[in-house]
C-alpha positions, 0 to 999 in steps of 0.5 A: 518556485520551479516545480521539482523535476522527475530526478529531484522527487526520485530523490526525495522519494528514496529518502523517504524509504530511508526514513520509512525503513528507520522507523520501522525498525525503531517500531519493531525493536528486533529486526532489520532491513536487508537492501537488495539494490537493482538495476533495469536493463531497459533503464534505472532501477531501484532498492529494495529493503526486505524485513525478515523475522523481526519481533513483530513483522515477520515479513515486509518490504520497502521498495524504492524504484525510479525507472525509465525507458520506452512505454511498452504499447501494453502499458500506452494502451490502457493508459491513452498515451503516446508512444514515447520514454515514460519515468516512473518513481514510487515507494511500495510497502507491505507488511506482514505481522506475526500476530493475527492481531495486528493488521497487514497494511500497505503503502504506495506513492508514486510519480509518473511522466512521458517525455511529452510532459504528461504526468500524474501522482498516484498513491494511497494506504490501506489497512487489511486486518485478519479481525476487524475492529471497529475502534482501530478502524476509527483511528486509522481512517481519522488520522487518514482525514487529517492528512487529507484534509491538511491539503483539500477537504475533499480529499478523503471522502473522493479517495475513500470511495476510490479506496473502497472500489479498487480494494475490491477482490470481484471474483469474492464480492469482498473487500481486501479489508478496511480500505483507506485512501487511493487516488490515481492519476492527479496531475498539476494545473500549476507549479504551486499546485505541483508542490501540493499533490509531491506535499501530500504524497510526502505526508502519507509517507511520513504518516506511514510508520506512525499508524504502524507502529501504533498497532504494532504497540497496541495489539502484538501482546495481545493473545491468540491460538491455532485458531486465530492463526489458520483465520490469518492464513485465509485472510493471506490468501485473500491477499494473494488473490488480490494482488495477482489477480487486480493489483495495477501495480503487480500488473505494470511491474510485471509488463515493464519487464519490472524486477519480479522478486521486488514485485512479489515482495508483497506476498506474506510468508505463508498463506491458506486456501480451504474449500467453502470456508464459513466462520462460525456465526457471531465468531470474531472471523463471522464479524470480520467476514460480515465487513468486508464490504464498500462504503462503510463509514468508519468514523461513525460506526456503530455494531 
């Protein structure tokens, strides 16, 4: 079988925000996503679905995007490439619950090519939440293995390592929150292997809104106060940190002349700064603020 061409896997990837966004509305129960089409001048576009006031989520994107053009000298810089027309595809998602007890996540696939044929996949998730718990963390990294090993065994423990270091907030010395998997830059020594890697971009996609709304079902009743809450802003503006100071994606978006609003999508609604925080020691924040570091090994952890 040919291997799929750049207009097929944008395609592809435009349905799976289709199913993305279906899901998440079925998981949530209350709201609805908005889409917000655009287009690039320098060439394609994209959709952006934004996910306001639910009964759950109060704040998420789904943004679809298959954009082509010169490669900004920028960009073939820091990626050792020619000059030449790029195209990229991908679905970005983030989302921000209402409760401090369900965790912010974060998915991305994408699909990147130079006219010369040079290509690679790019993807991953990541869970960030306000509290830490070792049991959701369990589940959430073995439901990522079982994904991974479907396809390669050496998936997980090479994506989790990668996961670790570049969800990594460096002027912090803290990670963004529990990590997943991340993987960049995995190129086809084949057509069959070309199936594979679009395969497994599909099944992070399709694993998506399964881990979602298992939290969203598992912990939005659970309570919380004013104390709860104002840990979440803090934990937001560790987000925001990352995003605009070392996400790759923030920064290619912003240097293809990429669409702002969509790329900012991933901001949360509200979001807290406070000078020289310190959680109360042996608080949940204390033990979540104590794990916000690499190489833990979630499936085998133990307080």
């Amino acid at each position: 079988m040919p291997r799929k061409s750049k207009e097929e896997i944008a395609l592809i990837y435009k349905q799976m925000q289709e199913y993305i966004c279906k899901a998440l509305e079925a998981g949530d129960g209350k709201g609805i996503f908005k889409e917000d089409p655009w287009t690039r001048a320098e060439g394609g576009g994209g959709e952006t679905r934004i996910f306001e006031n639910g009964a759950i989520i109060e704040k998420g994107g789904v943004a679809f995007s298959a954009v082509h053009g010169p490669t900004p000298q920028k960009i073939a810089d820091k990626l050792n490439l020619e000059s030449g027309n790029f195209f990229a595809t991908g679905v970005s998602i983030v989302l921000h619950p209402f409760s401090p007890r369900v965790p912010i996540i974060h998915m991305n696939i994408r699909y990147f090519e130079m006219e010369d044929g040079t290509h690679w996949f790019g993807g991953g998730i990541d869970l960030t939440p306000h509290y830490i718990v070792p049991e959701d963390a369990a589940y959430f990294h073995r439901r990522l293995k079982e994904t991974c090993d479907a396809f390669d065994s050496s998936y997980y423990p090479k994506f989790k390592n990668w996961a670790d270091d570049y969800f990594f907030i460096k002027h912090r010395q803290e990670t963004r929150g529990i990590g997943g998997i991340f993987y960049d830059r995995l190129s086809a020594t084949s057509d069959t292997h070309f199936q594979e890697i679009l395969d497994f971009s599909l099944a992070l996609g399709r694993l998506f809104p399964e881990l979602y709304t298992y939290f969203m079902k598992k912990n939005s009743l659970l309570p919380y106060g004013p104390e709860q809450k104002a840990w979440q802003g803090l934990r937001r503006g560790r987000y925001v940190e990352f995003n605009l100071v070392w996400d790759a994606g923030t920064k290619f978006g912003l240097d293809t002349n990429g669409r702002t609003e969509s790329i900012l999508m991933s901001m949360p609604p509200l979001a807290e700064w406070a000078y020289q925080h310190e959680p109360h020691p042996d608080s949940a924040e204390a033990f979540t603020q104590a794990h916000l570091k690499k190489e833990i090994d979630w499936l085998s952890y133990t307080a």
